[in-house]
C-alpha positions as CSV (number, residue, x, y, z in Angstrom):
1,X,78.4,104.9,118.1
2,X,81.5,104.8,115.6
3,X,83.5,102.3,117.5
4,X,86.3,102.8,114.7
5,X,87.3,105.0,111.8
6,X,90.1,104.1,109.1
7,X,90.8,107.2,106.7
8,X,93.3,106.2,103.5
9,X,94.3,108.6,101.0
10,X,93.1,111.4,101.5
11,X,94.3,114.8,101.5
12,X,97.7,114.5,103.3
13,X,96.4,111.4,105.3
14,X,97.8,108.5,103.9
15,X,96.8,106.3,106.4
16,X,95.2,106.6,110.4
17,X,92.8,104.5,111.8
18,X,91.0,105.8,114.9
19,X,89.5,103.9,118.0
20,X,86.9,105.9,119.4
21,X,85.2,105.2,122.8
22,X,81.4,106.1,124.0
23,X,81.2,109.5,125.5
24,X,83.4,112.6,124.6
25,X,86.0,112.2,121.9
26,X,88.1,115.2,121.6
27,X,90.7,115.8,118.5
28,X,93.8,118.4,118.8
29,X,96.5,119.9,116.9
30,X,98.2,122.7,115.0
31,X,96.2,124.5,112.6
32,X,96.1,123.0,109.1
33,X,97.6,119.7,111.1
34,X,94.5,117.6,108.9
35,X,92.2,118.1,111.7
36,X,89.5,119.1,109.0
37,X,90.0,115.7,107.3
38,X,88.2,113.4,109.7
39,X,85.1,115.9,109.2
40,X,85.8,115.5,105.9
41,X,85.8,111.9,105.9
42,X,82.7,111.6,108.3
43,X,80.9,113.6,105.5
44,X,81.6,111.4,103.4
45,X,80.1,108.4,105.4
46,X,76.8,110.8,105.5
47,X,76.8,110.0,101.3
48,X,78.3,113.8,100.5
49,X,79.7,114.6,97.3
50,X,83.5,114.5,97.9
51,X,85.6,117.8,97.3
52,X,87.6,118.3,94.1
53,X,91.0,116.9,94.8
54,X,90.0,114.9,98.0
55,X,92.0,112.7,97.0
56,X,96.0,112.1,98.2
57,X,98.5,113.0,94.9
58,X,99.6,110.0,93.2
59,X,96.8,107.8,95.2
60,X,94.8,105.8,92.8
61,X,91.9,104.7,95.5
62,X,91.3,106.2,98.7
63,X,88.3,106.2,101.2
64,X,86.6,105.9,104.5
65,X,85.6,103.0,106.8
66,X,83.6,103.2,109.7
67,X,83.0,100.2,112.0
68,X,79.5,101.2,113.7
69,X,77.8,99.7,116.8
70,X,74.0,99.4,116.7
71,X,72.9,98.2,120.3
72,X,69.5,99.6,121.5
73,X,69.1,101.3,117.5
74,X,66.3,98.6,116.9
75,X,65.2,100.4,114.1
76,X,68.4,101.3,112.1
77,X,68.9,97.2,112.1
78,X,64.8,96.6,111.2
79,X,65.5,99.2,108.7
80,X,69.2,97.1,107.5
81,X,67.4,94.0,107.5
82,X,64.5,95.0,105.1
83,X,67.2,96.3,102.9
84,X,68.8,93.1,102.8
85,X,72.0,95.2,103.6
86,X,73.0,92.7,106.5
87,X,72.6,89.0,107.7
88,X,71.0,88.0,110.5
89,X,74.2,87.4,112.0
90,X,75.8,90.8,111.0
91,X,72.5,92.3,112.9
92,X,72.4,89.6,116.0
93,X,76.6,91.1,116.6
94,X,75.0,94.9,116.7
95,X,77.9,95.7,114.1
96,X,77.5,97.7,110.9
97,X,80.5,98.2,108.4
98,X,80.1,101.2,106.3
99,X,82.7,102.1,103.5
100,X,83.2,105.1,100.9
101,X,85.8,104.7,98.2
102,X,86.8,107.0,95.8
103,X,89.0,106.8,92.9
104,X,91.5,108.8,91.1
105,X,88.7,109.1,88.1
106,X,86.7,110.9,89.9
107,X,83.8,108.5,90.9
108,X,83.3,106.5,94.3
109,X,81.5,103.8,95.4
110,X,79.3,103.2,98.4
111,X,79.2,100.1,100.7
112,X,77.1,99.2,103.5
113,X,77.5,95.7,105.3
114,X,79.9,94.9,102.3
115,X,77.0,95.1,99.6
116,X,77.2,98.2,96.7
117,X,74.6,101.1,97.2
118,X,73.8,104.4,96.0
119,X,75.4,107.5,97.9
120,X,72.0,108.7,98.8
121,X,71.3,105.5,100.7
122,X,73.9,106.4,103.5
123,X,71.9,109.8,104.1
124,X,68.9,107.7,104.9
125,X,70.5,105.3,107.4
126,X,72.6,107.7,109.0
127,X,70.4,110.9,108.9
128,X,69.4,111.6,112.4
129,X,72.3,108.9,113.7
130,X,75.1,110.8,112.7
131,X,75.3,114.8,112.7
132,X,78.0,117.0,111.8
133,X,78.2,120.8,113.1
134,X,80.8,123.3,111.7
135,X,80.6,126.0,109.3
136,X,80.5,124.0,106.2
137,X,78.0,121.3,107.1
138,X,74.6,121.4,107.6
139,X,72.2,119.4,110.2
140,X,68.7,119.5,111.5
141,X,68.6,122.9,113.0
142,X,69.4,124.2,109.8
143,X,66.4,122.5,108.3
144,X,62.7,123.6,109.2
145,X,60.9,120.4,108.3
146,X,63.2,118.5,111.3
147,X,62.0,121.4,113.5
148,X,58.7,120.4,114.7
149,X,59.6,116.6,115.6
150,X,62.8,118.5,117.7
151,X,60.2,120.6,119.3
152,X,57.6,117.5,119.9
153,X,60.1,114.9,121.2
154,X,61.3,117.6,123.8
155,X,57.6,118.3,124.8
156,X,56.8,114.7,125.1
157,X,54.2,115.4,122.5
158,X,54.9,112.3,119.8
159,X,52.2,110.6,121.0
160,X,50.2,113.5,120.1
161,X,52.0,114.4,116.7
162,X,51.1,110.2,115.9
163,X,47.4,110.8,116.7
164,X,47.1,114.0,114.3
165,X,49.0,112.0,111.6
166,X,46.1,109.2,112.2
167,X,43.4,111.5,111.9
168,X,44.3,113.3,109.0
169,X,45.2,110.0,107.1
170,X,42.0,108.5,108.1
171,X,40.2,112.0,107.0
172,X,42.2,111.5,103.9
173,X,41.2,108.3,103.0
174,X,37.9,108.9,103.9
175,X,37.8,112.3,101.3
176,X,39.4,109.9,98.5
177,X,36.9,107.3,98.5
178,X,34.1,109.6,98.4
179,X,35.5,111.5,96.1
180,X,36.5,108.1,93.8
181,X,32.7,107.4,94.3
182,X,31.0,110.4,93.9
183,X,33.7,111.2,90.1
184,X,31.9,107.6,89.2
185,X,27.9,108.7,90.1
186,X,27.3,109.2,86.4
187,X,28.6,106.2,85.4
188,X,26.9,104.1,88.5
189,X,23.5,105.5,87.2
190,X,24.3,104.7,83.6
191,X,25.4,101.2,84.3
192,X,21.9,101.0,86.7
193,X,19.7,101.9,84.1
194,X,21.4,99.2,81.8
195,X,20.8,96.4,84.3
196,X,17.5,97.7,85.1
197,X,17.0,97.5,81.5
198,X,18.4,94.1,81.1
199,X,16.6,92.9,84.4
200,X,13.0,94.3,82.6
201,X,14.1,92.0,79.9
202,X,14.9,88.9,81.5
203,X,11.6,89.3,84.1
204,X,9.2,90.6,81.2
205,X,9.3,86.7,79.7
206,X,9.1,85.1,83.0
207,X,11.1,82.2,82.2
208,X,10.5,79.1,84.6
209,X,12.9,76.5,84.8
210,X,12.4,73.5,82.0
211,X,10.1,75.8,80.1
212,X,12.2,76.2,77.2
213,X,12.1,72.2,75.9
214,X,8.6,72.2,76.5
215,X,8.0,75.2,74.2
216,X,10.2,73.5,71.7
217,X,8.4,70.1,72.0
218,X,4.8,71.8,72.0
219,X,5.7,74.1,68.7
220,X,7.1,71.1,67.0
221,X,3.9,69.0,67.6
222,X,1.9,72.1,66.8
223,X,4.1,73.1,63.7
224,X,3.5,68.9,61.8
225,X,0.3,68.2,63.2
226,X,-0.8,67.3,59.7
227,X,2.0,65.1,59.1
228,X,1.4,63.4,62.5
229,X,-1.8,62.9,61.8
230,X,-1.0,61.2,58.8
231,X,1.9,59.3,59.8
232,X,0.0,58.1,62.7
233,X,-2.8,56.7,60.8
234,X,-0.9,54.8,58.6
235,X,0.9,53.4,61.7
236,X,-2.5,52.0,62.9
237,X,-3.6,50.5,59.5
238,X,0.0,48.5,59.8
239,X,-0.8,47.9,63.4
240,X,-4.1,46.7,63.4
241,X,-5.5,47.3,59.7
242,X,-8.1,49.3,58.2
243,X,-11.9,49.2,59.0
244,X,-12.6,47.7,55.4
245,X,-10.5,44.6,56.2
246,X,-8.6,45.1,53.4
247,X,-5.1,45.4,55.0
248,X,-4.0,42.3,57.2
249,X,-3.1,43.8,60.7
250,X,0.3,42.6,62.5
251,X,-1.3,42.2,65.7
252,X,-3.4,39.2,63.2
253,X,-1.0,37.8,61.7
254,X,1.0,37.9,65.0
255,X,-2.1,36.0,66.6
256,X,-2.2,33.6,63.8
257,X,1.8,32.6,64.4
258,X,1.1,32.2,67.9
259,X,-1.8,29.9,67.2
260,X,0.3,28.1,65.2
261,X,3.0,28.0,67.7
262,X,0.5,26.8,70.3
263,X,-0.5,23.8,67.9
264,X,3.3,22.9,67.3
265,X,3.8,23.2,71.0
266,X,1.7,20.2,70.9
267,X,3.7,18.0,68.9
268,X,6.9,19.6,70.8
269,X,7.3,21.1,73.9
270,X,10.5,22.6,72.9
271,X,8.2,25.3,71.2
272,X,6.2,26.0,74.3
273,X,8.2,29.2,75.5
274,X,8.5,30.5,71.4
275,X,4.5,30.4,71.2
276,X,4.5,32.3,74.6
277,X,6.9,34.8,73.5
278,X,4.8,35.5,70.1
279,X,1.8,35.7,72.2
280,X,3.2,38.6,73.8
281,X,4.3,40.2,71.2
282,X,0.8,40.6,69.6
283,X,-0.1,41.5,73.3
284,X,2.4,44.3,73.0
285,X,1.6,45.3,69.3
286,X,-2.5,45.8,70.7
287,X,-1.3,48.2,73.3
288,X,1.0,49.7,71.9
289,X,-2.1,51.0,68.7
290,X,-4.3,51.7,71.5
291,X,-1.5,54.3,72.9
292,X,-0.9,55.6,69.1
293,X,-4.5,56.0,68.5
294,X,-5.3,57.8,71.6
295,X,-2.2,60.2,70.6
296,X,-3.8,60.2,67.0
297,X,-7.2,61.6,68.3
298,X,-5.3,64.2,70.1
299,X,-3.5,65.8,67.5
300,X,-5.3,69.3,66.8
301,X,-4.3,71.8,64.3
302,X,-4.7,75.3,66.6
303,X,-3.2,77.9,64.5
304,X,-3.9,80.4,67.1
305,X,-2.1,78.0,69.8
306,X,1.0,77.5,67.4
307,X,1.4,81.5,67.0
308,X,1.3,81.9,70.2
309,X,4.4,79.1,71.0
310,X,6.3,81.5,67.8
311,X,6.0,84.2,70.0
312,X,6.8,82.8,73.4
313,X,10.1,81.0,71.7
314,X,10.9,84.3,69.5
315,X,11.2,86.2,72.9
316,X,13.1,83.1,74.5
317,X,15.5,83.2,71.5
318,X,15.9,86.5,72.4
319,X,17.1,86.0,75.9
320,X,19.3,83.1,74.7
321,X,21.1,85.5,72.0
322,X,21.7,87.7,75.0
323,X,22.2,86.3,78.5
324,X,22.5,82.4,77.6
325,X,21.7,78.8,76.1
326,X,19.7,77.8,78.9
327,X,17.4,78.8,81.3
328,X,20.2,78.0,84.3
329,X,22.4,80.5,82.4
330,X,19.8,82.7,81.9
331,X,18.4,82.9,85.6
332,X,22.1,82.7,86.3
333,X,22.7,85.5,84.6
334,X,19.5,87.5,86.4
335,X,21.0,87.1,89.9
336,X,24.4,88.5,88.6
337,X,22.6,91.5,87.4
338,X,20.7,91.9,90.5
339,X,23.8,91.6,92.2
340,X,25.0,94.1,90.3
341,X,22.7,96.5,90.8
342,X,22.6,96.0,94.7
343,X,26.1,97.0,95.0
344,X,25.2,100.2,92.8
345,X,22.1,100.5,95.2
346,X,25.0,99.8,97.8
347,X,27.6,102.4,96.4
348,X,24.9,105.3,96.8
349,X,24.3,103.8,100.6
350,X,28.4,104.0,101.1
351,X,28.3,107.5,100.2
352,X,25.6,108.7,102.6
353,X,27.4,106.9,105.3
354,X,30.6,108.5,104.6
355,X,29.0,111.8,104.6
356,X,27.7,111.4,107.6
357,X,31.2,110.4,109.0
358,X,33.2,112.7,107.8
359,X,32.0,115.7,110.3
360,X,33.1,113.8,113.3
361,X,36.5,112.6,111.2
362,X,37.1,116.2,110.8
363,X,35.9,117.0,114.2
364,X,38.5,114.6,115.4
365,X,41.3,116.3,113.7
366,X,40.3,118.7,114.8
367,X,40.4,117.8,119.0
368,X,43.6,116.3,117.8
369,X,45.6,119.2,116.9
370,X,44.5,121.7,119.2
371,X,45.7,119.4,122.1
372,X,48.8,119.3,120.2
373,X,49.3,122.9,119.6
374,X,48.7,123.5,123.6
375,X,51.5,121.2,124.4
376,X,53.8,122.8,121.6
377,X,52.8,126.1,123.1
378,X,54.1,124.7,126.8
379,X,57.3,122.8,124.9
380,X,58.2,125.7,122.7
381,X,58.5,128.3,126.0
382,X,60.7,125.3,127.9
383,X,62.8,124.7,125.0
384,X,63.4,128.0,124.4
385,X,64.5,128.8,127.5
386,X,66.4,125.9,127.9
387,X,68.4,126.6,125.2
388,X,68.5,130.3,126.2
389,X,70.4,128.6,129.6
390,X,72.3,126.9,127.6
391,X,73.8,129.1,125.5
392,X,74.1,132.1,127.9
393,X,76.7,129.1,129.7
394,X,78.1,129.0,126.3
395,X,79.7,132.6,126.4
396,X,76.5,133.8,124.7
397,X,74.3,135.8,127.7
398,X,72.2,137.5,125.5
399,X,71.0,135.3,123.1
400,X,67.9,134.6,122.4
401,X,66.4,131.2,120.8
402,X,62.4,132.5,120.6
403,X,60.7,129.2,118.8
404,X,57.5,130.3,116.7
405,X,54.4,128.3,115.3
406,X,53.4,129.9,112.6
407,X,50.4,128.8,110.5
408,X,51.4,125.7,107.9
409,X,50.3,125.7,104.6
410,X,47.0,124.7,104.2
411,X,46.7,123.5,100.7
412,X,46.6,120.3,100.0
413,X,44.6,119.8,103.2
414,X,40.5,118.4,102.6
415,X,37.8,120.8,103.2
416,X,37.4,122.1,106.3
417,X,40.5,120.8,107.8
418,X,42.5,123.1,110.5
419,X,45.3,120.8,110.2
420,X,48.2,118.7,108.0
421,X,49.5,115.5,109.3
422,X,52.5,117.3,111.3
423,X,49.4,119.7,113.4
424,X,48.0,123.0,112.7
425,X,51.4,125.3,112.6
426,X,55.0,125.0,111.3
427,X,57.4,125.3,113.9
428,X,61.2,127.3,113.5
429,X,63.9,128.1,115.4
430,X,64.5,131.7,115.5
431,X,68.1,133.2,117.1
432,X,69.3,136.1,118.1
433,X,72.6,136.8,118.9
434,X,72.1,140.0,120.7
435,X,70.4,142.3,122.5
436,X,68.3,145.0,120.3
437,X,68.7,142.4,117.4
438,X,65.1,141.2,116.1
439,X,65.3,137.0,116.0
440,X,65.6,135.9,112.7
441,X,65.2,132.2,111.4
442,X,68.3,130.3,112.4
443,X,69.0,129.0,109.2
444,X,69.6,132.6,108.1
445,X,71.5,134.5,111.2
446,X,74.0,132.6,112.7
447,X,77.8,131.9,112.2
448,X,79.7,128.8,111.9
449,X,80.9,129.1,115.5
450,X,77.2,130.2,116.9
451,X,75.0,127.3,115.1
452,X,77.7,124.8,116.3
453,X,76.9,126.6,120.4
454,X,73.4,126.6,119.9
455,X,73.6,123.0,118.1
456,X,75.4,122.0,121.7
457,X,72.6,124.4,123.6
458,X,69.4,122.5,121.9
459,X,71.3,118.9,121.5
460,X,71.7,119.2,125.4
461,X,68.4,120.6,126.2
462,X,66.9,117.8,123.8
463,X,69.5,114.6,125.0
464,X,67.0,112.7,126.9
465,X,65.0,112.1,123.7
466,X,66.6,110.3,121.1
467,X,69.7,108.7,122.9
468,X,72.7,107.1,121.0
469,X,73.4,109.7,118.6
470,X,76.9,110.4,117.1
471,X,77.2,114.1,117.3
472,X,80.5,115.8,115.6
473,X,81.6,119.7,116.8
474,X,83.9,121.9,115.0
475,X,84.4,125.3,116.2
476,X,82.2,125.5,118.6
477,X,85.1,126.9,120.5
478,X,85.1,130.0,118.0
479,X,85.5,133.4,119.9
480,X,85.7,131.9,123.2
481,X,88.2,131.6,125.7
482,X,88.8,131.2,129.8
483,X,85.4,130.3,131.7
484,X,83.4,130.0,128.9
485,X,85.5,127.3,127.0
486,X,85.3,125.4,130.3
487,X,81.6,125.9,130.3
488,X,81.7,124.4,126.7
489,X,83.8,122.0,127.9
490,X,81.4,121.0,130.5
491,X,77.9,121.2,127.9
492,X,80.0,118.5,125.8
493,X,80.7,115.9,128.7
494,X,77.2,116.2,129.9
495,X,76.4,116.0,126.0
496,X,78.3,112.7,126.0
497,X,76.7,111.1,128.6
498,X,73.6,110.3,126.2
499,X,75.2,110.4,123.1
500,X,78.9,110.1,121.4
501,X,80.9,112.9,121.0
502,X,83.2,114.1,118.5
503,X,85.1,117.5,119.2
504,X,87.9,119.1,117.4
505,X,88.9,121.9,119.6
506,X,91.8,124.7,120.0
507,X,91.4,125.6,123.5
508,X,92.6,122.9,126.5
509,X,89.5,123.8,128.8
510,X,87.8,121.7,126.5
511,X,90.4,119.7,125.5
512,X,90.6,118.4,129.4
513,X,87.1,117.2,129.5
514,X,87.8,114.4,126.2
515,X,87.6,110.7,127.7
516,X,89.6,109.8,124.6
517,X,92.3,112.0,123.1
518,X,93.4,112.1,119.8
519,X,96.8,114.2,118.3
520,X,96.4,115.2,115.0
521,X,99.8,116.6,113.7
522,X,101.6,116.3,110.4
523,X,105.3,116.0,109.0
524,X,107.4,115.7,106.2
525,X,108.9,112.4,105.2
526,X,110.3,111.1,102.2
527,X,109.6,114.6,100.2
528,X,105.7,114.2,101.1
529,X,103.9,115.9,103.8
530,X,102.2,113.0,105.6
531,X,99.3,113.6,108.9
532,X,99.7,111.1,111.8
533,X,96.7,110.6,114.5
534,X,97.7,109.2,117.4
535,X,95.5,108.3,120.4
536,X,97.4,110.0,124.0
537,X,98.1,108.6,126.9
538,X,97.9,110.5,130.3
539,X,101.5,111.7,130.1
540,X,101.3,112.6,126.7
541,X,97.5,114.3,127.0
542,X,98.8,116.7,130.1
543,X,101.7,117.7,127.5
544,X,99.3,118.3,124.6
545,X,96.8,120.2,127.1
546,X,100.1,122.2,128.1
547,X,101.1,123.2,124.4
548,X,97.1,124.2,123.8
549,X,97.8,126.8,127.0
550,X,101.0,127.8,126.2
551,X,102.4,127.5,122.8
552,X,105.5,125.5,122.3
553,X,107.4,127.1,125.1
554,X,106.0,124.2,127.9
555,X,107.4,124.4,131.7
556,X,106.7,122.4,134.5
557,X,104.0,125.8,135.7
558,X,102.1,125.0,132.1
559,X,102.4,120.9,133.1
560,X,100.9,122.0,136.2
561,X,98.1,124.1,135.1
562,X,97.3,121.3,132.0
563,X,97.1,118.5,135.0
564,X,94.7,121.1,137.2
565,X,92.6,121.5,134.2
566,X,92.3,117.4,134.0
567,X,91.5,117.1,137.5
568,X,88.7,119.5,137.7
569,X,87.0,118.7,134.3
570,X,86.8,114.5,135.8
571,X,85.9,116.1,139.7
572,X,82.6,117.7,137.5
């Protein structure tokens, strides 16, 4: 609810601040008093593009302020919050601060919670919150997307709406994936070929872990086996000399120092551990020819052994140019591929399964929406003739308020589907007026003073769905008078009871009903026209109720008749 509203500067207010209450706010006055100006202002809180010269004469900055409760509107203040519009404290006192300036260049600012934000952002806080109904404003009856959640939340049906939503989203997502993988089948079988291909190469050689420095250390032995053979032998001559005798051995001269050791030993014992080292020595020198020589006589040219090693390391080489500089790389490399291709493998699987899933997604739409379009069928013939009730109370007997469900537009909707996210059809209001007079869309037929009756009709038929609404009237009195402005009166108190109320009204059958009463009258001071609001009293609201059923020309009978008026519209 609006618990107060401070208007500066503009039009011929220069100043009023207004303290409304929960329930039915009513605002009276002379014709062209500035009655129009708190609409005017109010639109402006809904983010509307202020009216050429809005602004009061000579006024540099003028504006709006609004000081909003927000108990039991959990998610306007989870919507604040993940705005960052307010503090947690701001939020935790359920109060909201909205402001609208505008300057005498022309432009105006925004504020919500004291922070700067686009225009547009007010229309997305307060849309649904905050609803203005006169001739020159528009609201939700007037648009046909709002018409089906109007015609589910009275039917009870949300539930139902949320489970087509879920179905066609999760039929959605289902049609994009397989669609995302069926665009990339070519591509899959390209890239499955490749691996396949690399895969072929990798297995073709058979690589076995260690194998590659046993290839290189069998092709080098191979690739010198002259020059080992060689080297060898001339290792052994040094080692143990020739068979001609020719060449003194080191494992004999080695013997001969340790002899000689042995015979110094004699003469000092010191030398006893030096001869036995020297001894060992030769020891080591005979063993270690007898290993060289039995390596000698195993050295083998094998030309046919050596090509074969070229050709196993060529097509190693090959596999190191290409998947790495080891065989750990290598086989490293093999399981990614084969990874790779599984999930290929896998991608093919994932499309089979979705096909197979997708007939019972769609069936489930499917259920989905025709349950849905039953209970809109029930809803729409009890909200129509709610409103039909309510607006033959309204002065309007032989209206008619026929809601269709026509087909929705299918495109854009997956194959096969019988329904969008919002059901099967595209509900709309359709009004008559009167009798003989084919309904036509509401948006199209009715007068300023008939959408703001049928606004009350529908708002009253719907008020037990969607509570703690601010709801604004302006001529919704039009072309009414006696019983029928007290039935108006009436629709807007029991209005009131779930939502707050804002009325401006001519007529004081109405005017009686208002739990809080505002004058709105304007005089001349100083050279300028100025407006004053003032909030009445009960004295001063039975002689404004008077002056509404008489004129100027009040006696104690019009007193009289103003105070019977008060008593019945509180005895309701």
């Amino acid at each position: 609810m609006i618990e107060s509203l401070r208007i500066e500067n503009l039009a011929i207010v220069e100043e009023a601040e207004l303290e409304f209450e929960p329930g039915l706010n009513v605002l009276t006055g002379e014709t062209g008093a500035g009655k129009s100006i708190v609409l005017g202002a109010l639109a402006l809180l809904l983010g509307e593009r202020p009216e050429p010269g809005v602004l009061r004469e000579g006024a540099q900055q003028g504006g709006v302020e609004a000081l909003f409760r927000t108990e039991g509107l959990e998610a306007l203040e989870a919507e604040l919050r993940s705005k960052d519009l307010v503090s947690l404290g701001e939020v935790d006192s359920h109060e909201l601060v909205v402001r609208r300036t505008l300057n005498s260049g022309g432009r105006s600012r925004a504020r919500v919670g004291g922070q700067l934000v686009p225009a547009a952002t007010l229309a997305d806080l307060l849309a649904g919150r905050l609803e203005i109904s006169s001739q020159h404003s528009s609201h939700s009856l007037l648009r046909t997307e709002t018409h089906g959640w109007l015609l589910d939340s009275a039917g009870g049906l949300l539930k139902s709406r949320q489970a087509v939503a879920e179905a066609f989203s999760a039929l959605r997502q289902l049609d994009a994936e397989l669609e995302t993988l069926q665009a990339a089948a070519a591509e899959r079988e390209r890239q499955r070929d490749f691996i396949a291909y690399q895969l072929a190469e990798i297995d073709e050689v058979g690589l076995q872990p260690g194998e590659l420095d046993d290839l290189d250390r069998d092709h080098a032995r191979l690739a010198h086996a002259d020059a080992l053979r060689r080297e060898g032998t001339s290792s052994l001559v040094a080692l143990r000399g020739d068979d001609a005798g020719t060449v003194a051995s080191a494992a004999d001269r080695l013997a001969e120092a340790a002899r000689a050791g042995e015979s110094m030993a004699q003469m000092d014992s010191a030398l006893e551990g030096w001869a036995a080292r020297v001894r060992a020595l030769g020891d080591d020198v005979f063993e270690a020819a007898r290993e060289l020589d039995h390596y000698v006589e195993g050295i083998e040219a094998d030309p046919s052994a050596l090509e074969g090693l070229e050709a196993r390391l060529s097509a190693t080489e090959k596999l190191r140019r290409k998947y790495g500089r080891d065989e750990t790389a290598i086989l490293a490399t093999r399981e990614t591929l084969a990874q790779e291709r599984d999930a290929l493998e896998g991608a093919d699987a994932r499309i089979e399964e979705l096909m197979r899933d997708r007939e019972p997604q769609r069936a489930a739409l499917e259920a989905a929406a025709q349950r849905l379009t039953k209970g809109r069928k029930r809803a729409a013939r009890a909200l129509s003739k709610a409103v039909e009730a309510g607006l033959k109370d309204l002065a309007m007997p032989e209206a008619s308020f026929p809601i269709l469900l026509e087909q929705a537009d299918p495109s854009g909707w997956p194959d096969g589907a019988v329904s969008g996210p919002s059901g099967s059809e595209r509900p709309e209001f359709f009004f008559s007026a009167n009798p003989g007079e084919a309904p036509q869309p509401l948006r199209k037929v009715a007068s300023g003073g008939e959408l703001s009756r049928v606004f009350l009709a529908a708002k009253n038929a719907l008020r037990k769905t969607g509570g703690g609404m601010v709801l604004v009237f302006d001529e919704v009195d039009a072309g009414i008078g006696g019983r029928a402005a007290e039935r108006v009166g009436r629709a807007l108190a029991d209005l009131a009871q779930s939502h707050q109320v804002l009325c401006i009204t001519h007529l004081p059958q109405i005017a009686a009903f208002a739990q809080r009463h505002f004058r709105v009258e304007k005089a001349a001071r100083q050279g300028r026209t100025r407006t004053r609001i003032g909030l009445l009293d009960d004295r001063q609201r039975v002689e404004e109720i008077a002056r509404m059923a008489a004129g100027e020309d009040i006696t104690e009978a019009t007193r009289k008749h103003a105070r019977a008026l008060m008593r019945a519209a509180a005895a309701r």
